[in-house]
C-alpha positions as CSV (number, residue, x, y, z in Angstrom):
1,X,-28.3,14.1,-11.0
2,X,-27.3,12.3,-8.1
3,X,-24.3,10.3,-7.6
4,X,-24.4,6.3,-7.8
5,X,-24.4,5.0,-4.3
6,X,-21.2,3.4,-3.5
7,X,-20.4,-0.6,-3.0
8,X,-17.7,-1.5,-3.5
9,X,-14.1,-0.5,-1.6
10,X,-10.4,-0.8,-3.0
11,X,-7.6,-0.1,-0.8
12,X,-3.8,-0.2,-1.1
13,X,-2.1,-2.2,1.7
14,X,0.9,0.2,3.1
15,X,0.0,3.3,4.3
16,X,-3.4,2.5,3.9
17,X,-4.4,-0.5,6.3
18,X,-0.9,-0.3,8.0
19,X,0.7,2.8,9.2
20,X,3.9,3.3,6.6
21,X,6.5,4.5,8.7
22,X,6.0,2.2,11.7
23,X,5.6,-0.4,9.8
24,X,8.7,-0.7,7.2
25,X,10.8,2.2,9.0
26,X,12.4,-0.3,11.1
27,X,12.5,-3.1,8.5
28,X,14.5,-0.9,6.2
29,X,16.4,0.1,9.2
30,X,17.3,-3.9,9.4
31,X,17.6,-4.8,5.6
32,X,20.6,-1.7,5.4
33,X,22.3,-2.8,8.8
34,X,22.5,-6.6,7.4
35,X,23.2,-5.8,3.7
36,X,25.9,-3.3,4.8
37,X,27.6,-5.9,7.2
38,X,29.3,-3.1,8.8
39,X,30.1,-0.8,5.9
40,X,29.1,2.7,6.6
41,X,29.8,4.3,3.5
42,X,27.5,1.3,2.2
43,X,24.9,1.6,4.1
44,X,24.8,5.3,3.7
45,X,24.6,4.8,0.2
46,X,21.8,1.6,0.4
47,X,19.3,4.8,2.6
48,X,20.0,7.8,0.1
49,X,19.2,4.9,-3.0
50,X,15.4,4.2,-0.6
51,X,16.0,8.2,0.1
52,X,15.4,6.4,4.1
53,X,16.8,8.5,7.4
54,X,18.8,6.3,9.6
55,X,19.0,8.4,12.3
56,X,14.4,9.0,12.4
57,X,14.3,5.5,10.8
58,X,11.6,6.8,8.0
59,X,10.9,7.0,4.8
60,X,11.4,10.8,3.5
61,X,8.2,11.9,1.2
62,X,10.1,11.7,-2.0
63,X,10.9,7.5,-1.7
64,X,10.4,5.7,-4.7
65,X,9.6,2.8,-2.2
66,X,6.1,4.2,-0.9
67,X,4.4,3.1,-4.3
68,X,6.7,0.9,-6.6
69,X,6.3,-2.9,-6.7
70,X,8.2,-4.9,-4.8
71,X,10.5,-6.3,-6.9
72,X,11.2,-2.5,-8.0
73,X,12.7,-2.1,-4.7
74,X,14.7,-5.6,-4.7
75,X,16.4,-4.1,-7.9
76,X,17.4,-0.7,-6.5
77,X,18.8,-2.8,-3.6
78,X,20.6,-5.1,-5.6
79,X,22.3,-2.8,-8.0
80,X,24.4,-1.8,-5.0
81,X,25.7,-4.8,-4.2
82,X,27.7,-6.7,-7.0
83,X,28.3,-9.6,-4.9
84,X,24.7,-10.8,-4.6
85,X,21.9,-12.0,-7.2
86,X,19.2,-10.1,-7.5
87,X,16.9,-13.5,-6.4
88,X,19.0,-13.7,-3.5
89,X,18.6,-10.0,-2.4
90,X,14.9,-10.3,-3.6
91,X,14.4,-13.6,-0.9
92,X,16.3,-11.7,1.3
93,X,13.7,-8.5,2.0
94,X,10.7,-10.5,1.1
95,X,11.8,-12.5,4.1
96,X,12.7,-10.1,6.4
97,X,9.2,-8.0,5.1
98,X,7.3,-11.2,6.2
99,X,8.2,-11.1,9.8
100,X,8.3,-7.2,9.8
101,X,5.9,-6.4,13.1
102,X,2.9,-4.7,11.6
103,X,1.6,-1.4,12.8
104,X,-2.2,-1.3,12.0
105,X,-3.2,2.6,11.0
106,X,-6.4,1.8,12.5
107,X,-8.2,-0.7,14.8
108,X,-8.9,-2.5,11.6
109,X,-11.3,-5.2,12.6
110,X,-13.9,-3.0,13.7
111,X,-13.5,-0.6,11.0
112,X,-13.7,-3.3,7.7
113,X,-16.6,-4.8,9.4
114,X,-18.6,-1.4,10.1
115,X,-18.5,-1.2,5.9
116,X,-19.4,-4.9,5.6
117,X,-22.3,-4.2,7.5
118,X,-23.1,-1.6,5.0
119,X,-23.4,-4.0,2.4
120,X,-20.3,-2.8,0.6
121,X,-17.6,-5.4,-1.0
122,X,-14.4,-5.0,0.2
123,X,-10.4,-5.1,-1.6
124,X,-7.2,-5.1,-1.8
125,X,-4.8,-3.7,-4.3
126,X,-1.3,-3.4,-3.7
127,X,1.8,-3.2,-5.6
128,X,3.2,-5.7,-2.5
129,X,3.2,-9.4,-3.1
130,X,0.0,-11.0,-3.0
131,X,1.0,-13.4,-1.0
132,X,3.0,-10.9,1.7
133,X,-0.6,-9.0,1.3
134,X,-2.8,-12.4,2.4
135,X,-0.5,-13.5,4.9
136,X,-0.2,-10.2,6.5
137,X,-4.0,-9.4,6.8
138,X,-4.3,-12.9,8.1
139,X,-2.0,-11.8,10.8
140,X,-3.8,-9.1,12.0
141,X,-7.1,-11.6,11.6
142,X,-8.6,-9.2,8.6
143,X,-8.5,-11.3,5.6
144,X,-12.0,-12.8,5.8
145,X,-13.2,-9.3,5.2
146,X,-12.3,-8.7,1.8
147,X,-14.1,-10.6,-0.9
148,X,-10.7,-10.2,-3.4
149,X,-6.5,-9.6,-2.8
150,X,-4.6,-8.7,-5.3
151,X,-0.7,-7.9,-5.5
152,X,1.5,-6.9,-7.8
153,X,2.3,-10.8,-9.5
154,X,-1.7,-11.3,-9.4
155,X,-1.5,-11.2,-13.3
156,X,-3.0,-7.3,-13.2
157,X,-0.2,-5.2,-13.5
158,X,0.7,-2.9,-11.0
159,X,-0.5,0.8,-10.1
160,X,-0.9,3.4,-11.6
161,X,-2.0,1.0,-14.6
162,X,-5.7,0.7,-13.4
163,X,-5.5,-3.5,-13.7
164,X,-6.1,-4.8,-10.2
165,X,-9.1,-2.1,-9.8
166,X,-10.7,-3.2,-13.1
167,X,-10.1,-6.6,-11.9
168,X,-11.5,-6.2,-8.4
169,X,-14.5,-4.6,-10.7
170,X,-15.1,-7.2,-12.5
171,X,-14.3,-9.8,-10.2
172,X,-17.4,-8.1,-7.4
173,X,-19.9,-8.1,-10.2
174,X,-19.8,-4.2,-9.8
175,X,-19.3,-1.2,-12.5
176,X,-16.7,1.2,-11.6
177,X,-19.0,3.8,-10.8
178,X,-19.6,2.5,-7.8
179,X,-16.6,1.5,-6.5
180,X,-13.5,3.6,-4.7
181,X,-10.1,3.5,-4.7
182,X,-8.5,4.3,-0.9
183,X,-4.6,4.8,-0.9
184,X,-1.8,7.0,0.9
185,X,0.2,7.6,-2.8
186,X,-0.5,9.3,-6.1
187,X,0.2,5.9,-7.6
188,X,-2.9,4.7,-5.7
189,X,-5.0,7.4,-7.2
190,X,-3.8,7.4,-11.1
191,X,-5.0,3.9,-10.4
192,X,-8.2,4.6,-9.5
193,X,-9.1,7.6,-11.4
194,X,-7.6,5.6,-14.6
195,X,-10.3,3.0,-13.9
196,X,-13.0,5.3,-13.6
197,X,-13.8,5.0,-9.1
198,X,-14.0,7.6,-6.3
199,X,-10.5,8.4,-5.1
200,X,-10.2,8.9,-1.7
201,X,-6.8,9.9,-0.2
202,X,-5.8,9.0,3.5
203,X,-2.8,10.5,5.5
204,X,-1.6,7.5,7.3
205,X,1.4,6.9,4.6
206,X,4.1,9.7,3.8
207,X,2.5,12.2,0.9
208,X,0.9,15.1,2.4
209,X,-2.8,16.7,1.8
210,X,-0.8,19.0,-0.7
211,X,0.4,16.1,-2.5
212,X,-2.7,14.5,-2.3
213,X,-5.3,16.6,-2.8
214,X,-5.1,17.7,-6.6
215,X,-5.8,13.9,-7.2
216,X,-8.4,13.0,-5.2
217,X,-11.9,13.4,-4.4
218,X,-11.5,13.7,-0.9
219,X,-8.5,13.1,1.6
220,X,-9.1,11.8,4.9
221,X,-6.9,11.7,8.3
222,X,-7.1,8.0,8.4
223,X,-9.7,4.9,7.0
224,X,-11.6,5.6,9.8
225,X,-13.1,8.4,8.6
226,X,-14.6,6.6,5.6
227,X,-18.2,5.6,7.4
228,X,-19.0,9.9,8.0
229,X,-17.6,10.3,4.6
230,X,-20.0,7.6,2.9
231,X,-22.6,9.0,5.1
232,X,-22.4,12.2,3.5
233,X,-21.6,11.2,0.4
């Protein structure tokens, strides 16, 4: 039997549509520097709670951070510093995310519209903010591409529960069957496997093809490699 011809995409945001480490390397490199105010055995301890590198300013592979919701991350940050809310600390990064310079993995305009042209329908899912997603892919002029954006407050849960893929599903008109879920994290492929898509894995966050592989269906350098792979699919 041959396999249902696919028409719908998912993708997770970081790592995915923007290159992980140059994209919120240096913002974490900022959020410690200001949060620490100075104190190096706080800051120290701020990086080992992300399980960030000061000194390469990235992420190391093991980082809670490369899947969790955001407010996940707000919490860890908070807990070490029993002078400030956990709003206040929560403001504070998604501030200092929205004005983090973005690092594209790809030449994404010409890429997204390349699958458009195929026909397919096109979304987001990530455990990011859906406004920080929408405002960011505005920035880089790619948010009239996707048909739906969903975050992590978009009332679908966030991955590995399979809601926002279910919800993209539903929301294109389209069975899962059909449909794939691109992401950089195991998170991203529980998700999609749990609701039933393609998994495709791409390289451009921190997990390896090692960590990858025994979850997906394929793993790719980067989301530029998803036309040849769809052609061959």
């Amino acid at each position: 039997m041959s396999k249902p011809q696919i028409r719908g995409i998912v993708f997770d945001k970081d790592g995915v549509l923007f290159d992980f480490q140059r994209t919120w390397g240096g913002w974490a490199h900022r959020i410690i520097t200001v949060l620490s105010d100075g104190d190096g055995a706080l800051a120290q301890r701020l990086a080992d709670a992300l399980a960030y590198d000061m000194s390469t300013r990235h992420f190391r592979p093991e980082s809670f951070v490369i899947a969790v919701a955001a407010h996940e991350v707000s919490g860890v940050v908070a807990a070490h510093l029993p002078g400030r809310s956990f709003d206040d600390v929560h403001e504070f990064l998604d501030t200092q995310a929205a004005a983090t310079p973005l690092a594209p993995a790809v030449p994404l305009r010409p890429v997204l519209s390349d699958l458009r042209a195929r026909g397919l329908r096109l979304g987001v899912a990530t455990n990011d903010t859906e406004s920080a997603a929408r405002a960011q892919l505005q920035a880089v002029d790619v948010l009239d591409l996707f048909d739906i954006v969903n975050g992590s407050d978009s009332g679908y849960g966030a991955k590995p529960d399979p809601g926002m893929c279910l919800a993209f599903a539903q929301g294109a008109g389209l069975s899962p069957d059909v449909l794939v879920m691109v992401g950089d994290s195991t998170h991203d492929m529980s998700a999609g496997r749990a609701a039933g898509f393609a998994c495709v894995a791409v390289l451009t966050g921190v997990a390896s093809a090692d960590d990858l592989a025994p979850h997906a269906d394929v793993v790719l350098p980067d989301i530029a490699a998803l036309g040849d792979w769809l052609d061959s699919h």
